[in-house]
TIMI-2910 file (N, C-alpha, C, CB; in pm, 1 decimal, decimal comma, always signed):
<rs>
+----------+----------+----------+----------+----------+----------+----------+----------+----------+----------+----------+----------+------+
!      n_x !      n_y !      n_z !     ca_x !     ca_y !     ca_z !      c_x !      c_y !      c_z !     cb_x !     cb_y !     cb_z ! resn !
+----------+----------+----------+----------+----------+----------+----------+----------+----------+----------+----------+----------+------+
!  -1470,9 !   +477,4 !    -51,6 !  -1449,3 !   +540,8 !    +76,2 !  -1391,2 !   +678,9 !    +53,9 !  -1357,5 !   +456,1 !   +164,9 !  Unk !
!  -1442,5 !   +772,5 !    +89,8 !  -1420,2 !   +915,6 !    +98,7 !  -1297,2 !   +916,8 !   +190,8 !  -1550,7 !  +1001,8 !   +156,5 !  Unk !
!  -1204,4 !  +1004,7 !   +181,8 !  -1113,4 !  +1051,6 !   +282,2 !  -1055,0 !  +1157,5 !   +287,4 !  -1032,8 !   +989,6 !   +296,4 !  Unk !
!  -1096,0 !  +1271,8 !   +424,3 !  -1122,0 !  +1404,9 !   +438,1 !   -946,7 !  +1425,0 !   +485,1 !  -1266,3 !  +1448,4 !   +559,4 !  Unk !
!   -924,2 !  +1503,4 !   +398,1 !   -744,9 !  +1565,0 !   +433,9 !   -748,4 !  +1669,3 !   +538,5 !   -657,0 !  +1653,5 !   +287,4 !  Unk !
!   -668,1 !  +1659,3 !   +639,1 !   -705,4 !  +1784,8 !   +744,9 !   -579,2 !  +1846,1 !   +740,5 !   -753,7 !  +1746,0 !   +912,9 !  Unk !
!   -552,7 !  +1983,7 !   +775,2 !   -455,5 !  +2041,0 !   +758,6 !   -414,1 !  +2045,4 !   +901,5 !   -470,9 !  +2156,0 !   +683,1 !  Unk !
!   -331,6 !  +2114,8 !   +966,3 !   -246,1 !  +2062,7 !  +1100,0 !   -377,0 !  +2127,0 !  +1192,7 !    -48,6 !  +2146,6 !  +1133,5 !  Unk !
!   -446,0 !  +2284,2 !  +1162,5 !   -546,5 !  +2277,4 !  +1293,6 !   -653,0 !  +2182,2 !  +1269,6 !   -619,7 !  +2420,4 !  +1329,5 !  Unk !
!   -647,8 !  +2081,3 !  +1207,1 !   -794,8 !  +1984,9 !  +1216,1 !   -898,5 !  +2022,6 !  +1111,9 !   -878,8 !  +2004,6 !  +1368,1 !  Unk !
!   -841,1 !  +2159,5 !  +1023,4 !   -963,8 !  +2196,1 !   +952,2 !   -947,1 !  +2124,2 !   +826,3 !   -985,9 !  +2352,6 !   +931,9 !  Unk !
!  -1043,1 !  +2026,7 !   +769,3 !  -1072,6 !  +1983,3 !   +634,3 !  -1037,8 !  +2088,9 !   +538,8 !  -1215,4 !  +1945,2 !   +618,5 !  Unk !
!   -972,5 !  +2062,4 !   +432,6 !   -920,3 !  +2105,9 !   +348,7 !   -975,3 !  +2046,6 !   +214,3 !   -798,0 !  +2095,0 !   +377,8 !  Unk !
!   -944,7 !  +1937,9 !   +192,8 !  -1025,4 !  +1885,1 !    +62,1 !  -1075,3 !  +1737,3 !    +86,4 !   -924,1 !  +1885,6 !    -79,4 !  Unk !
!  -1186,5 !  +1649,0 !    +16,4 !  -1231,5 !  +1518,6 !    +65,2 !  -1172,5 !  +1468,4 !   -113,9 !  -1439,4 !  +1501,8 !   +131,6 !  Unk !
!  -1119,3 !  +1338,9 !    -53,0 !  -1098,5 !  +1282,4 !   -246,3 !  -1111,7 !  +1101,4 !   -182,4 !   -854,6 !  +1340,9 !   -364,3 !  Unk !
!  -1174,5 !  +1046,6 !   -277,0 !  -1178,0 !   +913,1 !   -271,5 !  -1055,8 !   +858,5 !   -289,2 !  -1261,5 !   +863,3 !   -355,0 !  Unk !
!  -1035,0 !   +726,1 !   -230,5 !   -911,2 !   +672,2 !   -281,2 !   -880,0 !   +633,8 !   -374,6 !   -875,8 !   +604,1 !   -241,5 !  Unk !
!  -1008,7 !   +610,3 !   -478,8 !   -979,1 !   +551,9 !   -596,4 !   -935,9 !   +669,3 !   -708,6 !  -1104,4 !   +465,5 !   -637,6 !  Unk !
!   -917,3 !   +826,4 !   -652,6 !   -870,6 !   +929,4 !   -745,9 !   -700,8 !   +955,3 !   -698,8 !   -978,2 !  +1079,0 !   -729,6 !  Unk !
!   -676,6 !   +844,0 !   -571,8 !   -507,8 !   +843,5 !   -567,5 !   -460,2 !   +722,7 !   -680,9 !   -440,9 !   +795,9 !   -385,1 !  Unk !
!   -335,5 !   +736,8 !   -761,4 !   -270,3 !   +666,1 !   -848,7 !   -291,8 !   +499,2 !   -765,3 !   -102,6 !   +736,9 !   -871,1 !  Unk !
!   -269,3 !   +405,6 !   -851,8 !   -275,5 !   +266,9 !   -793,1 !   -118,1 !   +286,0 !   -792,1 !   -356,8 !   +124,0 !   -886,7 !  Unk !
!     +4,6 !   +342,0 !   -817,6 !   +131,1 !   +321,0 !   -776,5 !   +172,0 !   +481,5 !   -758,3 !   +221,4 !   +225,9 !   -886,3 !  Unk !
!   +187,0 !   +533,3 !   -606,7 !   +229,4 !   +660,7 !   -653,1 !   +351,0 !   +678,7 !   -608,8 !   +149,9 !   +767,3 !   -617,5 !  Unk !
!   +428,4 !   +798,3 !   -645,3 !   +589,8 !   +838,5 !   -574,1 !   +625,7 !   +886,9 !   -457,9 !   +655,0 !   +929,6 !   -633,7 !  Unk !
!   +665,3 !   +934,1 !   -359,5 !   +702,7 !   +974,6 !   -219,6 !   +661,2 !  +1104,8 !   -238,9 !   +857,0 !   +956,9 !   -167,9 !  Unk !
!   +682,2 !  +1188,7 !   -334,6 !   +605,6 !  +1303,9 !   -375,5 !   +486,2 !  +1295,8 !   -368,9 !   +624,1 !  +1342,4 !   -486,0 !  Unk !
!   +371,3 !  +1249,3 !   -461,5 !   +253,5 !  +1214,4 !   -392,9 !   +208,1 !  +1157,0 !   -276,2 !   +211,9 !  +1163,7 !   -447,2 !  Unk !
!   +266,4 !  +1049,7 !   -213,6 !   +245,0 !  +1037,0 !    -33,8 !   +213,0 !  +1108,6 !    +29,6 !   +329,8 !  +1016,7 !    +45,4 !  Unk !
!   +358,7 !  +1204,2 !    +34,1 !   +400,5 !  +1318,0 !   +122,3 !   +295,2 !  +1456,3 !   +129,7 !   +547,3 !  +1363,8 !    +64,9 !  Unk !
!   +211,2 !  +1437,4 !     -3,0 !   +141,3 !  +1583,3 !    -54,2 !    +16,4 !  +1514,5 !     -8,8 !   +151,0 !  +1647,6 !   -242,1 !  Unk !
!    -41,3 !  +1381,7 !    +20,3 !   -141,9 !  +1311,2 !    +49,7 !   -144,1 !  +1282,9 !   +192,8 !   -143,9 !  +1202,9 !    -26,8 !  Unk !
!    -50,6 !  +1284,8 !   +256,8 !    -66,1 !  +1258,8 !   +331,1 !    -26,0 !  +1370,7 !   +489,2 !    -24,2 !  +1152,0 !   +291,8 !  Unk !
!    +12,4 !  +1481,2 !   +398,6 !    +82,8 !  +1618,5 !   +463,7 !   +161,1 !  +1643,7 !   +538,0 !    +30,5 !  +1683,7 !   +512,8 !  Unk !
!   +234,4 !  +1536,0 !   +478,5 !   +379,8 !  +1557,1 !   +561,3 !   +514,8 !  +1602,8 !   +529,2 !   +415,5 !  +1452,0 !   +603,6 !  Unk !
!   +634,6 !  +1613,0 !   +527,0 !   +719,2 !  +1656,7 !   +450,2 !   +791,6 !  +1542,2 !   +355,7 !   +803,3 !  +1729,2 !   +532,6 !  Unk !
!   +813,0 !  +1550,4 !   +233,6 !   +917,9 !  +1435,4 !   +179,5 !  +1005,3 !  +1376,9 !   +255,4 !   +999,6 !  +1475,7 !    +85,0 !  Unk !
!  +1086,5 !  +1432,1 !   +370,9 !  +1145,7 !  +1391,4 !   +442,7 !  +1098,6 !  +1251,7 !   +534,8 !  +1168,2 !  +1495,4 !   +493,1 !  Unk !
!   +986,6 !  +1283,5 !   +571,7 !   +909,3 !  +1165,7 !   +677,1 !   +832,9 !  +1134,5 !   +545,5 !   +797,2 !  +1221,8 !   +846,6 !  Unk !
!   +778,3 !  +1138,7 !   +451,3 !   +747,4 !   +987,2 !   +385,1 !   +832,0 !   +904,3 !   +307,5 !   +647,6 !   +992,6 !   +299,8 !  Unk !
!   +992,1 !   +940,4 !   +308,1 !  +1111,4 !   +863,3 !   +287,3 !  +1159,3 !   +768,6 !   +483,4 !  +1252,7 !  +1013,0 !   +213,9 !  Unk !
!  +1075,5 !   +803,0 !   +535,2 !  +1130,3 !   +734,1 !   +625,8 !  +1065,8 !   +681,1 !   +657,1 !  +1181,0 !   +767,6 !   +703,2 !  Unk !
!   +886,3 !   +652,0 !   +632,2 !   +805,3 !   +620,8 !   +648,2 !   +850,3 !   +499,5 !   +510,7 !   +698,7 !   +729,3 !   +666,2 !  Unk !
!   +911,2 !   +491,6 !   +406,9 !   +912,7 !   +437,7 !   +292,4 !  +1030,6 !   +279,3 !   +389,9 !   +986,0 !   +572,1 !   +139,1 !  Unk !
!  +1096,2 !   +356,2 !   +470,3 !  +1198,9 !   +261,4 !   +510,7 !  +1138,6 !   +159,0 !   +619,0 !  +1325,5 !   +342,0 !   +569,7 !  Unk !
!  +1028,6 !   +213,0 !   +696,3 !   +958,6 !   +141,0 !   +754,0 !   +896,8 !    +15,2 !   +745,9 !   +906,7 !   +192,1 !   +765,7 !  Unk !
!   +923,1 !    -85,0 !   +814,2 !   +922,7 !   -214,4 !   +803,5 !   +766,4 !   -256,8 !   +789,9 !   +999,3 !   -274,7 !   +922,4 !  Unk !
!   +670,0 !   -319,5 !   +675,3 !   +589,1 !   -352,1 !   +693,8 !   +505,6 !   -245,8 !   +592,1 !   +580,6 !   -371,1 !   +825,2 !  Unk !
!   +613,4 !   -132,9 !   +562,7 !   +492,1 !    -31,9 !   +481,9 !   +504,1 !    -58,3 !   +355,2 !   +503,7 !   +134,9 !   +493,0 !  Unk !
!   +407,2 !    -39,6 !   +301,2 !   +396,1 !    -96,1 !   +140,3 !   +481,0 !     +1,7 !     +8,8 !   +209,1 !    -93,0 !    +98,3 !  Unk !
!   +642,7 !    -17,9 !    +60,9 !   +674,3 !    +71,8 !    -25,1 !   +787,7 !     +9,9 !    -95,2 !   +698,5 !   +199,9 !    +34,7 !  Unk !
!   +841,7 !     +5,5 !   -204,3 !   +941,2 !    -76,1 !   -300,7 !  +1027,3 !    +37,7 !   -352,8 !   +862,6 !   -165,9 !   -434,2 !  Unk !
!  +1157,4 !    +19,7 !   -372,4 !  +1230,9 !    +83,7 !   -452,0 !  +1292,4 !     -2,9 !   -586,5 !  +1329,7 !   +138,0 !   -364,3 !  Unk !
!  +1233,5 !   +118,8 !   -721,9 !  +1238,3 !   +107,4 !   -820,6 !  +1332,8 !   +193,2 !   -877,3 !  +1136,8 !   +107,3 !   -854,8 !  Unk !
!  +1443,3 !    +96,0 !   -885,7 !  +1575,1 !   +185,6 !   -985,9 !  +1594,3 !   +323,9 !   -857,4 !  +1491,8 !   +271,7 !  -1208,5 !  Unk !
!  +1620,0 !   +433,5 !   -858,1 !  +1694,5 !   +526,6 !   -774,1 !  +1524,3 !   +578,8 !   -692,1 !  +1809,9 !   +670,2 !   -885,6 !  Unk !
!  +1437,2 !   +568,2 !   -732,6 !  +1310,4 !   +606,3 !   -650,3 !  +1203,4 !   +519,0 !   -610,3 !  +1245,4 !   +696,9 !   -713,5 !  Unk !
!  +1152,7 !   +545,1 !   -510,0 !  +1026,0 !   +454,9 !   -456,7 !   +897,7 !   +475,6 !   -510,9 !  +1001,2 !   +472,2 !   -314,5 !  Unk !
!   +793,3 !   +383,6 !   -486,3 !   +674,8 !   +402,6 !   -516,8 !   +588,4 !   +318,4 !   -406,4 !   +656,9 !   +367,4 !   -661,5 !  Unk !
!   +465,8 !   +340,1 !   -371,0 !   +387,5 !   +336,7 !   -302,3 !   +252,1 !   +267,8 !   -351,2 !   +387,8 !   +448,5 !   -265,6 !  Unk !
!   +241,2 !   +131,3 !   -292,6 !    +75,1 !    +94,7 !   -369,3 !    -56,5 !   +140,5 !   -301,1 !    +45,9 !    -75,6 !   -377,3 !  Unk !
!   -113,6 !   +212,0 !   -312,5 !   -200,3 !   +271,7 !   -272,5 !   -300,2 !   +181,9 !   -193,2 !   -244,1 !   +337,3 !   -372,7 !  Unk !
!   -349,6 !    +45,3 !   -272,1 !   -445,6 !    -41,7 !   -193,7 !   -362,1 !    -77,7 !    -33,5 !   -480,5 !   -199,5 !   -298,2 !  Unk !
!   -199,9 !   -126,0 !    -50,8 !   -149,1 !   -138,4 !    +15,9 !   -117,1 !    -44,6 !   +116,5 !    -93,8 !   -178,7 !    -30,8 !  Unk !
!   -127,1 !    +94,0 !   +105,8 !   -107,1 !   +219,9 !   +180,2 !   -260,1 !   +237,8 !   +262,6 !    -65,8 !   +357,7 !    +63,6 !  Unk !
!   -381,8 !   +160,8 !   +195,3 !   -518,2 !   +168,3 !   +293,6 !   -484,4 !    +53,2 !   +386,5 !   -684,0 !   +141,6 !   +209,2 !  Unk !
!   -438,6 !    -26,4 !   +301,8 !   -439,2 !   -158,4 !   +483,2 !   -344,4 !   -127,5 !   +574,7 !   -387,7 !   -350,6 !   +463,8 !  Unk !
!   -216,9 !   -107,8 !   +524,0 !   -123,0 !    -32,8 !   +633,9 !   -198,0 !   +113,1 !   +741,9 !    +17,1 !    +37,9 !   +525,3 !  Unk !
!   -260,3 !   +196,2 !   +698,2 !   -328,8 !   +323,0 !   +724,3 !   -422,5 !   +225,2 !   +818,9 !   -402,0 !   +424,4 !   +579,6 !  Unk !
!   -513,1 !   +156,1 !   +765,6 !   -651,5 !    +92,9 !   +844,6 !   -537,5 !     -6,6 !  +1007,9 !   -777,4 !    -73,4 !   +679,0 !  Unk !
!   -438,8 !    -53,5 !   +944,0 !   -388,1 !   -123,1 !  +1039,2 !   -316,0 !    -76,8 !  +1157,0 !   -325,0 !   -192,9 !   +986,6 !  Unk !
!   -247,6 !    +79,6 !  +1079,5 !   -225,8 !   +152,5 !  +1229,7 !   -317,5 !   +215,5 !  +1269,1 !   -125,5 !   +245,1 !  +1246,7 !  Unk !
!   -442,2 !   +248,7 !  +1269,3 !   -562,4 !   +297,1 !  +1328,2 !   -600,2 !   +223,0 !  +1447,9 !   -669,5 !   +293,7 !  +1234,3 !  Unk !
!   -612,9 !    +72,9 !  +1428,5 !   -666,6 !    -25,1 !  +1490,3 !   -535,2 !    -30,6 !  +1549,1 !   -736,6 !   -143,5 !  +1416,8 !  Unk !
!   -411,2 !    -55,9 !  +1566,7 !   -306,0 !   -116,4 !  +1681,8 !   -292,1 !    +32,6 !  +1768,0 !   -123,4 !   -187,8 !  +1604,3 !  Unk !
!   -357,6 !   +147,1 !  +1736,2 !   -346,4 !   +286,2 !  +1812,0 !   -239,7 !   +395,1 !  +1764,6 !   -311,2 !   +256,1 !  +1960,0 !  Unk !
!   -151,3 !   +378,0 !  +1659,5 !    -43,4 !   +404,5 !  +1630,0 !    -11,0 !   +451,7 !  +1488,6 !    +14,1 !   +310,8 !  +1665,2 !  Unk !
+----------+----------+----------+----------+----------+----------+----------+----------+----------+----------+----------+----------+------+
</rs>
């Protein structure tokens, strides 16, 4: 599955498959994937239900787990 990154006016910026994101990545990669600030993907990390673990002083993110969470707020509208 292709997935087109849009920058805030809607314009595509780059397309990368998911399988060229890490299978475990850091809040640093999220945040740069997902274009938001480190700030909101540490709070997004605290979020109940999101696929994120803390390892020793930093988090990491499972990526398969970051598509069903992603696919699952699509579908509840949110």
């Amino acid at each position: 599955m292709e997935v087109n990154l849009l920058t805030n006016d809607d314009t595509a910026v780059k397309s990368m498959d998911w399988d060229d994101l890490p299978a475990i990545m850091d809040l640093n990669a999220l945040a740069e994937f997902l274009d938001v600030g480190y700030r909101r993907a540490l709070e997004l990390a605290h979020t109940k239900g999101f696929p994120a673990m803390r390892i020793g002083r930093g988090w990491r993110v499972n990526r398969d787990g970051l598509r069903r969470w992603l696919d699952r707020q699509t579908q509840a509208g949110g």
